[in-house]
C-alpha positions in Angstrom: 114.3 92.8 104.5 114.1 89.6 106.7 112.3 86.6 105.8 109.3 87.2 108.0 108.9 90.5 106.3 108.8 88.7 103.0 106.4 85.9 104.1 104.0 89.4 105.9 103.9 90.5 102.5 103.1 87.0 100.7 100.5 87.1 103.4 99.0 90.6 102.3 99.1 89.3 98.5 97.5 86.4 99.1 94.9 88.3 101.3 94.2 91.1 98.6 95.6 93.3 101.2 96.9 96.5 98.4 97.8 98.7 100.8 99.7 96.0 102.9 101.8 94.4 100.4 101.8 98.1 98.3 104.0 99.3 101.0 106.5 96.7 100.0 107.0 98.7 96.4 109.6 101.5 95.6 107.9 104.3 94.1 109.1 103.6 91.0 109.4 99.3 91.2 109.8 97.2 87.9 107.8 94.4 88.2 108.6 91.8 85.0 107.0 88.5 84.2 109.2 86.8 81.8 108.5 87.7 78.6 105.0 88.2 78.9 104.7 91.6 80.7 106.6 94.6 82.1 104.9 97.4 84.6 106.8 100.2 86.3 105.6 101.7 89.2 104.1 101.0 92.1 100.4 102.1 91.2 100.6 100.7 87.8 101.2 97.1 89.2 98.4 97.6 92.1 96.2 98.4 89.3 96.6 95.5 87.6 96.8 93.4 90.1 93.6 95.0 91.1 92.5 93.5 87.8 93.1 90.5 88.6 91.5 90.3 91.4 88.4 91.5 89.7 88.1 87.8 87.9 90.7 85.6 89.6 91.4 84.5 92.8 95.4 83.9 93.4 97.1 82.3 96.2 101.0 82.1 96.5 102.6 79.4 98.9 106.3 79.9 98.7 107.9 76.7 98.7 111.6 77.8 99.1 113.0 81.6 100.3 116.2 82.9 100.5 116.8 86.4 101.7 119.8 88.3 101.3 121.1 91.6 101.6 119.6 93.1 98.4 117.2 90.3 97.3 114.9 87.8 98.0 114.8 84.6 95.3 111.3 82.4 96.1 110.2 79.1 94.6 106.5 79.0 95.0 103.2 77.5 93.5 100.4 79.5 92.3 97.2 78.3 91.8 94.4 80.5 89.7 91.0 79.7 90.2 88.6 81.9 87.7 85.4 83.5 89.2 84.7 85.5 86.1 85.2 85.0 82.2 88.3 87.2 81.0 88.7 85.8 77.3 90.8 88.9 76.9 93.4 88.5 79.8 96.9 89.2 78.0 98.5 86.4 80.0 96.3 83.6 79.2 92.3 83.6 78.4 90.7 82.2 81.2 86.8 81.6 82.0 84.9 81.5 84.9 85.7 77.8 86.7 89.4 77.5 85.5 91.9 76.6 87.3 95.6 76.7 86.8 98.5 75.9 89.1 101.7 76.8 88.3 105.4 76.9 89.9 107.3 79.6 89.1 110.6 81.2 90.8 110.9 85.0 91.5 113.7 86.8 92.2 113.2 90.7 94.2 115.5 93.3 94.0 115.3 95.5 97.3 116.7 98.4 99.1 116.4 96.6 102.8 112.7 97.9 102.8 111.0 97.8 99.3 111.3 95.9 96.2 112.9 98.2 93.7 112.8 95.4 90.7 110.6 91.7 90.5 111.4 89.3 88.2 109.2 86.0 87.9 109.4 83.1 86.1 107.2 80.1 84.9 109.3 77.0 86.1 106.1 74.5 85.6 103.0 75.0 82.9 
């Protein structure tokens, strides 16, 4: 995994690209955000960030990468604007016109090809 593999795969995210940044999963990939939520597997987290997509538009801009020879660490700032009401959203209600930027720092687990375990972390709201 180089960095510009990384940043083609930030690139897919941000574009809603599943199939491109999909590829960047192992089969059977934990993907953790703090406390808040776990999901194993590579559909399970395309589904829900299929869900998201549904009601929020997300962009990533990494501010800071480091690659090495099993992980990636990032710094980024995510912003969340709302297109449709989701008072049910189990990491924060949210309704259509919101928007919420936050800074978190992530840290990727990988086998030289796919990210085998995610771990992200609010650093700012």
């Amino acid at each position: 995994m180089t960095e510009a593999d990384f940043l083609r795969y930030v690139g897919a995210f941000n574009g809603n690209d599943f199939d491109g940044f999909g590829q960047f999963y192992a089969e059977n990939v934990v993907f953790e955000l703090g406390s808040m939520k776990r999901i194993v597997g590579r559909e399970a987290i395309l589904d829900f960030y299929r869900e998201v997509a549904a009601h929020i538009d997300e962009e990533v801009v990494p501010l800071g990468v480091m690659v090495g020879p099993k992980n990636v660490a990032m710094y980024c700032r995510t912003t969340f604007n709302t297109r449709v009401d989701w008072p049910d959203f189990e990491i924060w209600p949210t309704k259509a016109g919101d928007t919420r930027v936050v800074e978190t720092i992530a840290w990727y687990e990988h086998d030289g090809a796919r990210f085998t375990h995610i771990r992200g972390g609010r650093f700012k709201p």
